[in-house]
N, C-alpha and C positions, 0 to 999 in steps of 0.2 A: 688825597685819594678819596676820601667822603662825597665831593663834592662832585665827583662826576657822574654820578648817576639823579644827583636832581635836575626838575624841570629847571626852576624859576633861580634867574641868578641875581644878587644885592645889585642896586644901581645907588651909587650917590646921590644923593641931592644935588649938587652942582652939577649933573651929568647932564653934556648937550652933545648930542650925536651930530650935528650939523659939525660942528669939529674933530670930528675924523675924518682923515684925507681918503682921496679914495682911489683906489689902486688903478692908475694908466694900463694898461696892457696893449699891444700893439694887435691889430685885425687878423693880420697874421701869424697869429704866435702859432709855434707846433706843440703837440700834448702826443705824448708816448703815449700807445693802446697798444693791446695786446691782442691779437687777430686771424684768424684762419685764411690763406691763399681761398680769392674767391671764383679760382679758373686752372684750367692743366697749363702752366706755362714754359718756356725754354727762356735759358739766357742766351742772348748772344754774345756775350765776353768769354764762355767758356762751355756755352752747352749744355749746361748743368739741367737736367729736368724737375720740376716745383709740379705738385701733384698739387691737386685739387684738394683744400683740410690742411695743408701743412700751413700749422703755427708762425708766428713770426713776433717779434716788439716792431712795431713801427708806429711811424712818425705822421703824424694826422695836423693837415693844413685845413684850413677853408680856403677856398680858390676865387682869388679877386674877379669883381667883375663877369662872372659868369652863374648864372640859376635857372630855375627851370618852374617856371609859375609862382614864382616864391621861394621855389626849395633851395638850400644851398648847394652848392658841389664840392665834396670833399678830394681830397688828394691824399694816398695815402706812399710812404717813403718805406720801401723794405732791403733785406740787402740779401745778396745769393747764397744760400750755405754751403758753395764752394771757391767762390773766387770773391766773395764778398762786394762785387759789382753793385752798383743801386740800379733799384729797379722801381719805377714806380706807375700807378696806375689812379683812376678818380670815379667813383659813382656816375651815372646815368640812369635819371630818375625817368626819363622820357621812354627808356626802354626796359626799365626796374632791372637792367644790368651794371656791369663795370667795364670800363674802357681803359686798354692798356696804351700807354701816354711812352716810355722810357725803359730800355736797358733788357727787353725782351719781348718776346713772340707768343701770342695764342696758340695755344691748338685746341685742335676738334669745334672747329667753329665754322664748317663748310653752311651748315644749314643758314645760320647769322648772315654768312656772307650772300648765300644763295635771297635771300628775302634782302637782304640791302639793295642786289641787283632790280630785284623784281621792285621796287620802290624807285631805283633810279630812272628805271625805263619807263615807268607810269608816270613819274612828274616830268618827264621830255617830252614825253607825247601830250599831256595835258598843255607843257608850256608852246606846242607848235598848233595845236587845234586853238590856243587862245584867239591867234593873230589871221589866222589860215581858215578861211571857211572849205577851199577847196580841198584841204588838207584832213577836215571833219568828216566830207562826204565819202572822201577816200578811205578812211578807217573804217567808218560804217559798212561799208562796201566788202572792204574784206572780214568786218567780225561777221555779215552773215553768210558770205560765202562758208568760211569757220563752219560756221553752226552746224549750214546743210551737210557740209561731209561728215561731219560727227553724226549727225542724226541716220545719215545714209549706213554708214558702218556700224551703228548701231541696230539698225534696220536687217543689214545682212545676219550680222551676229544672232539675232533673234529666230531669223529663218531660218539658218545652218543647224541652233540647237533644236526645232522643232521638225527639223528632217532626221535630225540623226538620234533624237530622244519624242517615240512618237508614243503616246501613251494612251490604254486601252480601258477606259474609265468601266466599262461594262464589266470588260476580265476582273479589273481591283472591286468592283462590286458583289462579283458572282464571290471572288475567294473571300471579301471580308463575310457573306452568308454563310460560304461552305465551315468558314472558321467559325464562325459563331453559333453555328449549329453543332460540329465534333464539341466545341468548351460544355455547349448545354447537356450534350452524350456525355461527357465525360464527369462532369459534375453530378448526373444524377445513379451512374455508376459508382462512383464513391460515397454517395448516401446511400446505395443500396450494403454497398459492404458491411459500411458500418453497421447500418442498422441488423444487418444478418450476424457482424460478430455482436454485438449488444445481444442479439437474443437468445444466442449461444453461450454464453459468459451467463444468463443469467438464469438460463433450464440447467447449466451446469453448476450456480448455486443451489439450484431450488434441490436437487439430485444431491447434493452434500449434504445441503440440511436432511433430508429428511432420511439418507442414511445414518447420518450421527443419531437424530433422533431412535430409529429402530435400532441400534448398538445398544442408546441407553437405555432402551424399556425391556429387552429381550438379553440383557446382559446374566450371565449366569453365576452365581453366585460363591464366594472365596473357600475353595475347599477346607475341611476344616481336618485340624492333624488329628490321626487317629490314634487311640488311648488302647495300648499295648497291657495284655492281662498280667503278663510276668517279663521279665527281663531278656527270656530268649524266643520269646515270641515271632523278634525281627525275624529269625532263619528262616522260618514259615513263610513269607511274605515272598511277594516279588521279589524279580533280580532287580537292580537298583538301574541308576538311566544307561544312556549306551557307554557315553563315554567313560564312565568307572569300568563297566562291562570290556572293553577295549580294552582297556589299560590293563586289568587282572589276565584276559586270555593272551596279550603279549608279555606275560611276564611267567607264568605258569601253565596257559593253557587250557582249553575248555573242556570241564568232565565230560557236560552234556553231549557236548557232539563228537565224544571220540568214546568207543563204549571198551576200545581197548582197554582203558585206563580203570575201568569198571573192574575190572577181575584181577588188578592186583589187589585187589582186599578180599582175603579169606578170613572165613570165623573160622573160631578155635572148636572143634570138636572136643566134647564133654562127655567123658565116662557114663555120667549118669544115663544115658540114652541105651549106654550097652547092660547097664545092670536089669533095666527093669525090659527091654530085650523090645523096644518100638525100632519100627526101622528111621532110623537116624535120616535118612531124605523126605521120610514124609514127617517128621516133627519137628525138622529143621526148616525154615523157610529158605536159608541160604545154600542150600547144601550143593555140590556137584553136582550138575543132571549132562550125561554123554561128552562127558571129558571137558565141560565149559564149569566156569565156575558162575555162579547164580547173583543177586542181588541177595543180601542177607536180609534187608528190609523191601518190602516192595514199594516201587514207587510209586506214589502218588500223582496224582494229575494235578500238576500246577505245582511241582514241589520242586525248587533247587538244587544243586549240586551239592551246593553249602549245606543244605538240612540232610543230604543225605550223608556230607563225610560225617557232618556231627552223628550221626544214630550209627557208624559202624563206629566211633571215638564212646559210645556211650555204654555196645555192645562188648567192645574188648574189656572197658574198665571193669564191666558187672562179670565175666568170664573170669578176671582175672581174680575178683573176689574172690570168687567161689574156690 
């Protein structure tokens, strides 16, 4: 097993190749190949159809006695993949095709046949003009008879398309102008758009900048919280935004805009008023005038509802002291 992958193999010294015999093989010996159908063929033992590609083992001859420039002709031995008939066929170097010889039929070979014709008929005619001069003049005679009726029906044909297809080179000149004039309209109407949105797009940046700009030079400044003197200072203040404002008069209802609700709070009347003999309406700020009951504190402008329940909550406490 080592030795089959070297080159060079040991010769003896006694080694004379002129004493080996040398194998006879007979002209026609056959060698198995292995080969593709090189035609659509039929058998005639059974019909059987062989497609054009289908595989075969067959049996490859040289063919005595026959070549073509030198070349040899082989013969090739197949057998039918149904009735197993032999079928055989040989090269045709002259035509760089195959010739079926045995045991079946070509097909689709009208056009081969048609061109064999046309070959048969041209070397008849060449082998009767050989011997025949009158036979030469005759031919001539009708190939240009031939000629002129082709040339003539060509001639009609010509005239018929130039009657029935008449063409007006002026009109195709006027409309390739009219068109090439609208593309030139039309192309410089699209650079006017453009250039009109361009200069729109860009007075419309110039008009952003230089509002941002006036935002940020004229921008006003972050209000700052204000520092309350004592703890109940808030009641004093604004009412707070709307929507707290919402939410307290849907839940209880607004002093401010119902004044009904004003004159359920009465002060407490104090002795002390009767002692030293003042009239109690004019020392009282709150006092009853014509059967309505008063504010006990007056309201201020810009004062809450909240700052006034607190000052009637501040009035009872100090009454109640007393």
């Amino acid at each position: 097993m080592s030795e089959r992958k070297v080159l060079n193999k040991y010769y003896p010294p006694d080694f004379d190749p002129s004493k080996i015999p040398k194998l006879k093989l007979p002209k026609d010996r056959q060698y198995v190949v292995r080969l593709m159908a090189p035609f659509n063929m039929r058998c005639k033992t059974c019909g059987e159809y062989i497609y054009k590609g289908k595989k075969f083992n067959a049996r490859k001859e040289t063919v005595q006695n026959e070549a073509y420039l030198g070349l040899p002709i082989f013969r090739f031995y197949i057998k039918c993949t149904r009735c197993l008939a032999e079928i055989t066929f040989k090269t045709d170097p002259e035509n760089t095709d195959y010739t079926m010889e045995h045991g079946a039929t070509r097909n689709f070979q009208a056009e081969k046949l048609l061109e064999e014709e046309e070959k048969r008929v041209q070397k008849e005619r060449e082998d009767e003009e050989l011997n025949n001069p009158m036979k030469v003049l005759e031919n001539r005679t009708k190939d240009s008879k031939l000629e002129m009726e082709v040339l003539e029906n060509l001639q009609e044909l010509k005239d018929l398309n130039q009657r029935q297809a008449h063409v007006d080179f002026e009109a195709m000149l006027r409309q390739h102008r009219l068109s090439e004039e609208e593309r030139q309209k039309q192309e410089q109407e699209e650079d006017e758009r453009e250039t009109a949105a361009l200069v729109e797009e860009s007075r419309k940046r110039r008009l952003l900048e230089d509002s941002d700009s006036e935002e940020e030079d004229g921008a006003p400044a972050p209000p700052q919280p204000a520092l309350w003197p004592n703890p109940t200072a808030i009641l004093d203040e604004a009412p707070k935004p709307k929507r707290k404002a919402e939410s307290w008069e849907r839940s209880v209802g607004s002093l401010g805009s119902r004044p009904q609700l004003s004159g359920l709070v009465v002060v407490k009347k104090i002795d002390l008023d009767r002692s030293t003999g003042r009239d109690p309406a004019a020392s009282t700020p709150g006092a009853v005038r014509n059967g309505k009951a008063a504010d006990p504190v007056a309201r201020a402008p810009g004062v809450s509802s909240l700052s006034q329940l607190g000052a009637y909550s501040d009035s009872e406490d100090s009454s109640g002291s007393n």
